[in-house]
C-alpha positions in Angstrom: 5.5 0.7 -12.1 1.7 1.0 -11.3 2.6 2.9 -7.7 4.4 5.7 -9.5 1.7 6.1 -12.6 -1.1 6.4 -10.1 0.4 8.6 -7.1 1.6 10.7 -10.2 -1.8 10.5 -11.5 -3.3 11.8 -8.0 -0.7 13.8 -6.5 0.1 16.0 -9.6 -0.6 18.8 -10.1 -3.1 18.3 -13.2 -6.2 19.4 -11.5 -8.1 17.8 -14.1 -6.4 14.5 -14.1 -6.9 14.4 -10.6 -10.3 14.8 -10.8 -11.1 12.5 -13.1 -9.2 10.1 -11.9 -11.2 10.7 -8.3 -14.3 10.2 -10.4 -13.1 6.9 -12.3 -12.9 5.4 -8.8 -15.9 6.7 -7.5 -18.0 5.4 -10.2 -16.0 2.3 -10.0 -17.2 1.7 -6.9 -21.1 2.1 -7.2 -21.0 -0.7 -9.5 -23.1 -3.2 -7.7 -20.2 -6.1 -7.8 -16.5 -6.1 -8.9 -15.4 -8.5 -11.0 -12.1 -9.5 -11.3 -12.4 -8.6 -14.8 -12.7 -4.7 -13.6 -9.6 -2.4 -14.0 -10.5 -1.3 -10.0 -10.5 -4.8 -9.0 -7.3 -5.6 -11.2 -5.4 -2.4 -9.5 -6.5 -3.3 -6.2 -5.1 -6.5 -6.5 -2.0 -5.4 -8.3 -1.4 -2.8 -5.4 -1.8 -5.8 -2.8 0.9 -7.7 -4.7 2.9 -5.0 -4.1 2.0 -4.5 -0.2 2.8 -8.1 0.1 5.9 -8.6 -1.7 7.6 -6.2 0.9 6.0 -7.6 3.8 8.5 -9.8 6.1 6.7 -13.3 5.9 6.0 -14.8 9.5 8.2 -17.5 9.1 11.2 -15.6 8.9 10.8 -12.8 11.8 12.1 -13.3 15.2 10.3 -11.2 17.5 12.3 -10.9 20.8 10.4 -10.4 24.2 11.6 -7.6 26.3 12.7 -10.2 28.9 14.6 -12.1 26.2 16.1 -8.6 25.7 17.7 -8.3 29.4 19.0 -11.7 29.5 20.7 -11.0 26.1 21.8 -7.5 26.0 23.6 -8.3 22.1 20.6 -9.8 20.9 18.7 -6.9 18.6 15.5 -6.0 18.8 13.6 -6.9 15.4 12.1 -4.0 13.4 10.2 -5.6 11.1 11.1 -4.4 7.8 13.5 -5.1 5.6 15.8 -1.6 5.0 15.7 -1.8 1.2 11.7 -1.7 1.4 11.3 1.1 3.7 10.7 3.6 0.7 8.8 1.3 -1.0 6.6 1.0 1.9 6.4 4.6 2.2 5.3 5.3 -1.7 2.6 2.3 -0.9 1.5 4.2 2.2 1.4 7.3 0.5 -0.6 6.2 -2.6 -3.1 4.2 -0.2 -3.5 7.9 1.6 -4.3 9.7 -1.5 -6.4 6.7 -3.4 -8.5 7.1 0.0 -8.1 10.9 0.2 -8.3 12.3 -3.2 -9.9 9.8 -5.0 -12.5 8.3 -2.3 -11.0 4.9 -2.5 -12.9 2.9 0.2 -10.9 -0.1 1.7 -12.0 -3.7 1.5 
């Protein structure tokens, strides 16, 4: 799984793994355009893929109005993510944090 590899990658504690990890980004991004045939434009999208196959899609959330709320007092109020992706959200979050962080991943 490409979250675990890289927040091990970046969050280890390698020193030297982290660093030249941070540095394969950084260089990464000075390059004038990204292709989609770059490994940082390739990760980038894979880590989106990711982001968005735990997202609840529009179409199936039911966001209730606090007025809806006091007419119906059974009627929950929707939190937006599924349980089962909560950790999965978090490891995203947390990788996101330290691409950004450690590695000086800018977002786009």
């Amino acid at each position: 799984d490409l979250v675990c590899f890289v927040s091990g990658l970046l969050l280890g504690t390698n020193a030297k793994v982290r660093t030249w990890f941070g540095t394969f980004i950084r260089n990464g991004q000075q390059r004038k355009r990204e292709t989609s045939s770059s490994v940082l434009w390739q990760m980038r999208r894979q880590l989106l893929l990711e982001l968005m196959g735990i997202l609840p899609t529009v179409r199936s959330t039911r966001i209730v109005e606090e007025a809806d709320v006091e007419m119906e007092p059974n009627v929950s109020v929707y939190s937006g993510l599924k349980e089962e992706h909560v950790v999965k959200a978090s490891a995203l979050l947390r990788l996101y944090c330290a691409l950004m962080g450690i590695a000086g991943l800018k977002p786009t």
